[in-house]
Backbone as ProteinMPNN parsed JSONL, in Angstrom:
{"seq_chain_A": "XXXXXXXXXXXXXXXXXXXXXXXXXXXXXXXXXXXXXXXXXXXXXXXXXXXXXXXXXXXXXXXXXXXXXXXXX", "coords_chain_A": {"N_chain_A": [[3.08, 9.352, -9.59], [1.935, 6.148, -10.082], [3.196, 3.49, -10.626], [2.862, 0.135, -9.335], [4.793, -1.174, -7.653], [6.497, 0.734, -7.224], [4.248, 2.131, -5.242], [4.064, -0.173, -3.499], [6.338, -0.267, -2.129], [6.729, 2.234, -1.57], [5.085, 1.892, 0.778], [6.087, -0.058, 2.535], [8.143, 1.051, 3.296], [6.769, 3.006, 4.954], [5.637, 1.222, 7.017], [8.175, 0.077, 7.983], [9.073, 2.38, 9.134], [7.533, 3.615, 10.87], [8.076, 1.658, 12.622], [6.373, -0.814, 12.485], [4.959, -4.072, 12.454], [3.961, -6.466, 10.174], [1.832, -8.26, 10.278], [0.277, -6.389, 12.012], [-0.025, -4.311, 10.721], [-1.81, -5.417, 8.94], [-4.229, -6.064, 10.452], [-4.981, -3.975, 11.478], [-6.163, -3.167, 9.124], [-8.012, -4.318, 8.367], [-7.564, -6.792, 6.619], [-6.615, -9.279, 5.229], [-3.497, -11.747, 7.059], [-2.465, -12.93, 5.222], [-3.182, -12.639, 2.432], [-2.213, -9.659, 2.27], [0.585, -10.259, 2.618], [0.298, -11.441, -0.006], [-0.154, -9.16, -1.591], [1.798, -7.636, -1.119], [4.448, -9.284, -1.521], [3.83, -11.233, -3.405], [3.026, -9.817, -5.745], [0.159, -9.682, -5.86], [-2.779, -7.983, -6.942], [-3.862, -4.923, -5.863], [-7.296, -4.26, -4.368], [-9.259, -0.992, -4.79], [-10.277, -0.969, -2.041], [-8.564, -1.843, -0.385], [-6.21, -0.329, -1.335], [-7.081, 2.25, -0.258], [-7.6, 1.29, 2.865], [-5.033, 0.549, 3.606], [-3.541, 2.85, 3.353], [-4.859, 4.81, 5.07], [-4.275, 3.496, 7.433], [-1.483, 3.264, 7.66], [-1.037, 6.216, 7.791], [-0.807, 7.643, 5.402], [-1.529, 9.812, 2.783], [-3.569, 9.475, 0.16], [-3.115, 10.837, -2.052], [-0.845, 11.097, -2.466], [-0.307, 8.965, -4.314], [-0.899, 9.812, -6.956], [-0.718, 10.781, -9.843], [-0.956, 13.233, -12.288], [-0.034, 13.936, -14.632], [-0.161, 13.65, -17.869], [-0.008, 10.931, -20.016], [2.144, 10.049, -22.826], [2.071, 8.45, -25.669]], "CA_chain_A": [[3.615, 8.036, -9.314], [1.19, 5.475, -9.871], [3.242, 2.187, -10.665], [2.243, -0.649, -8.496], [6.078, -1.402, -7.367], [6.385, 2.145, -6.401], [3.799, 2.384, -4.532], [4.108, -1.119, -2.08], [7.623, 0.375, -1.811], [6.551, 3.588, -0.146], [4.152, 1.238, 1.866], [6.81, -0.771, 2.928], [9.283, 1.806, 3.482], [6.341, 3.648, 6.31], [5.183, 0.426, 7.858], [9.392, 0.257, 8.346], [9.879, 3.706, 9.707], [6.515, 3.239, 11.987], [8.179, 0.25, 13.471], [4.976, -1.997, 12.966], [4.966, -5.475, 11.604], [2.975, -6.492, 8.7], [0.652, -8.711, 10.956], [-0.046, -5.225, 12.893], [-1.02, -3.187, 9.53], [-2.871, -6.382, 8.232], [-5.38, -6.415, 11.624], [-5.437, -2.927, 11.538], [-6.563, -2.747, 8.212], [-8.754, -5.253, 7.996], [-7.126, -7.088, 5.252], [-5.887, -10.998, 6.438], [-1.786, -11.011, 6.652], [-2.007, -13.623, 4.171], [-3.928, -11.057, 1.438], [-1.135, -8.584, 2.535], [1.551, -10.896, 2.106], [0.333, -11.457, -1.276], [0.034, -8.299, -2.034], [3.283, -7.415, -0.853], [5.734, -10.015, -1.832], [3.497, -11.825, -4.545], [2.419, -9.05, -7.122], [-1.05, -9.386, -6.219], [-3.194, -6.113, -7.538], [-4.201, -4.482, -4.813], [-7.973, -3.326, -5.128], [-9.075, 0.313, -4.242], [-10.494, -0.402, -0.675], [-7.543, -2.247, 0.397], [-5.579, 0.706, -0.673], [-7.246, 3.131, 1.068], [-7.518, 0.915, 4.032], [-3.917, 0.388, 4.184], [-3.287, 4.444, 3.292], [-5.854, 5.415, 6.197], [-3.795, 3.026, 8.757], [-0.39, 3.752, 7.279], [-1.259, 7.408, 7.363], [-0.566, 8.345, 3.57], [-2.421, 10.739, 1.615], [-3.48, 8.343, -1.128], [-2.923, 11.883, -2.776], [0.263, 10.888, -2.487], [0.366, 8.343, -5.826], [-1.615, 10.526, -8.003], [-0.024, 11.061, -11.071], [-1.724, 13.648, -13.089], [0.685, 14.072, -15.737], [-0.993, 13.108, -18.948], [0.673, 9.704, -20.148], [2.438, 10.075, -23.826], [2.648, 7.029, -25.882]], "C_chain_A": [[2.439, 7.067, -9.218], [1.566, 3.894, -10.474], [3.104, 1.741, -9.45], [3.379, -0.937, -7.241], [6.284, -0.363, -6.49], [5.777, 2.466, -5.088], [3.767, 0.957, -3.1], [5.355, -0.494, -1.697], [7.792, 1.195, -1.065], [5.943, 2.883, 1.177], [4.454, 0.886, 2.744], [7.868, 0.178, 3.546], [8.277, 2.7, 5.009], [6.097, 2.551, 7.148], [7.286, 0.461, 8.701], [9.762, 1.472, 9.701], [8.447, 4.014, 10.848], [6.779, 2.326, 13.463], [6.909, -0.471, 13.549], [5.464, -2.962, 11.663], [3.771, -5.563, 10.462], [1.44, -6.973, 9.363], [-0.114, -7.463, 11.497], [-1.103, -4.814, 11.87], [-1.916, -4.103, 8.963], [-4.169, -6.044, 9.406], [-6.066, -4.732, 11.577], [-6.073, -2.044, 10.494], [-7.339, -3.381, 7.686], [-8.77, -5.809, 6.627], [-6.168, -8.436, 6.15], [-4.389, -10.442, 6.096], [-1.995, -12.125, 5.651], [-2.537, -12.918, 2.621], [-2.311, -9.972, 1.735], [-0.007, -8.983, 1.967], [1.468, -11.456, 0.667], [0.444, -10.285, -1.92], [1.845, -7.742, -2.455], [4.343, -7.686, -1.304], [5.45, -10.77, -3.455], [3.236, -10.949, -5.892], [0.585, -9.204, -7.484], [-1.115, -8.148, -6.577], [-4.224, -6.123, -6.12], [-6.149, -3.762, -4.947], [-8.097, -2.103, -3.803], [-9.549, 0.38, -2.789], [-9.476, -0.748, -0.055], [-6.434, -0.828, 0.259], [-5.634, 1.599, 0.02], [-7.424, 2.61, 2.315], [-5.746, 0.775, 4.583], [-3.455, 2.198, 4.147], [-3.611, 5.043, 4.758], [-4.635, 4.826, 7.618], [-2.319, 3.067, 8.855], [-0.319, 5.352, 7.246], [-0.626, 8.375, 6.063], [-1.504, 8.685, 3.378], [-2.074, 10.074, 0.754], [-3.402, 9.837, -2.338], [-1.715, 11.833, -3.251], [0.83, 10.16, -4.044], [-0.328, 8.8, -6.948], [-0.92, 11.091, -8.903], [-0.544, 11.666, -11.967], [-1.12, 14.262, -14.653], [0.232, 13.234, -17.283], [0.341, 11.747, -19.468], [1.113, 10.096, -22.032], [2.706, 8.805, -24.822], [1.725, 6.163, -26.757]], "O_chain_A": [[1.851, 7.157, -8.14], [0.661, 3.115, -10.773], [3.156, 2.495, -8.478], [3.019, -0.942, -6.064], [6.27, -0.451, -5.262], [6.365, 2.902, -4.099], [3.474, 1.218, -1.934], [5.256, -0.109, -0.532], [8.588, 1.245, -0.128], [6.22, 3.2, 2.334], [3.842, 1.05, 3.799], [8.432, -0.307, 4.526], [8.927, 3.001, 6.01], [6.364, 2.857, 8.31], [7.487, 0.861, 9.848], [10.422, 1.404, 10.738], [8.693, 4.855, 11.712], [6.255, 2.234, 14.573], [6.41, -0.718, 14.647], [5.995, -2.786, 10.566], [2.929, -4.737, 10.111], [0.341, -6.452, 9.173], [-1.334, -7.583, 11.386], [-2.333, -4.854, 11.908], [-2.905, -3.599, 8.432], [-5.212, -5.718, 8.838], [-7.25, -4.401, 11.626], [-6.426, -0.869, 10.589], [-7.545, -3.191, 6.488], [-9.561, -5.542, 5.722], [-5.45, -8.49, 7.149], [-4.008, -9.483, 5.425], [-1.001, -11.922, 4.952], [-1.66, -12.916, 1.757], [-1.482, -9.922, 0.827], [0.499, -8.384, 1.018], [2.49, -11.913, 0.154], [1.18, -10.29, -2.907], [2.597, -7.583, -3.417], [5.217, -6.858, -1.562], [6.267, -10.903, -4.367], [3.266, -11.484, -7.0], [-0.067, -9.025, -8.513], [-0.205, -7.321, -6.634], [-4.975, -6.95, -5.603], [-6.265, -2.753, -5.643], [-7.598, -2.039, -2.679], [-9.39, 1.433, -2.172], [-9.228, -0.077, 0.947], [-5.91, -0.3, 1.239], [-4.764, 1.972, 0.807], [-7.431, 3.507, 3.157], [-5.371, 0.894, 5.749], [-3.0, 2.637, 5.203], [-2.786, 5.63, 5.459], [-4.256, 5.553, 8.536], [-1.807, 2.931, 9.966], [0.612, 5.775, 6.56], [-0.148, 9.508, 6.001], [-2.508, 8.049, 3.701], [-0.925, 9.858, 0.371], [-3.705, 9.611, -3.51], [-1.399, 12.393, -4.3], [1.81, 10.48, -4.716], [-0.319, 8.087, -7.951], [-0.435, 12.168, -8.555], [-0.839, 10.889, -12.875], [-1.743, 14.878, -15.518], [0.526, 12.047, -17.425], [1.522, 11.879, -19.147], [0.099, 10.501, -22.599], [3.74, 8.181, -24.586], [2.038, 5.003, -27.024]]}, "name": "protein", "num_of_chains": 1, "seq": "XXXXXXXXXXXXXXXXXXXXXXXXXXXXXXXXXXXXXXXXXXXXXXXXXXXXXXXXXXXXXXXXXXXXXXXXX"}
């Protein structure tokens, strides 16, 4: 699984089931909530420290969107 959609989706779906607000995982991930909220809602691209900073404080195994299935096409 490594579309982009997909993956704020799961993001969104633990910050949910955590009960924490966005402001929370933004501070705690050192990432502003307005960066987050772009990410999030706007279709920014996320780069790779923000995901592992939000992974690390969301506790996901960024192992988790690894898609090693060769791509056909």
């Amino acid at each position: 699984m490594n579309d982009m959609n997909s993956i704020i989706c799961i993001m969104r779906q633990q910050i949910a089931n955590n009960g924490q607000s966005k402001r929370f995982v933004a501070e705690r991930s050192n990432i502003s909530y307005q960066r987050l909220q772009r990410i999030f809602n706007q279709g920014a691209v996320m780069s790779a420290t923000e995901f592992l900073r939000l992974c690390k404080t969301l506790k996901l195994d960024p192992m988790l969107f690894y898609d090693d299935q060769p791509k056909v096409g």
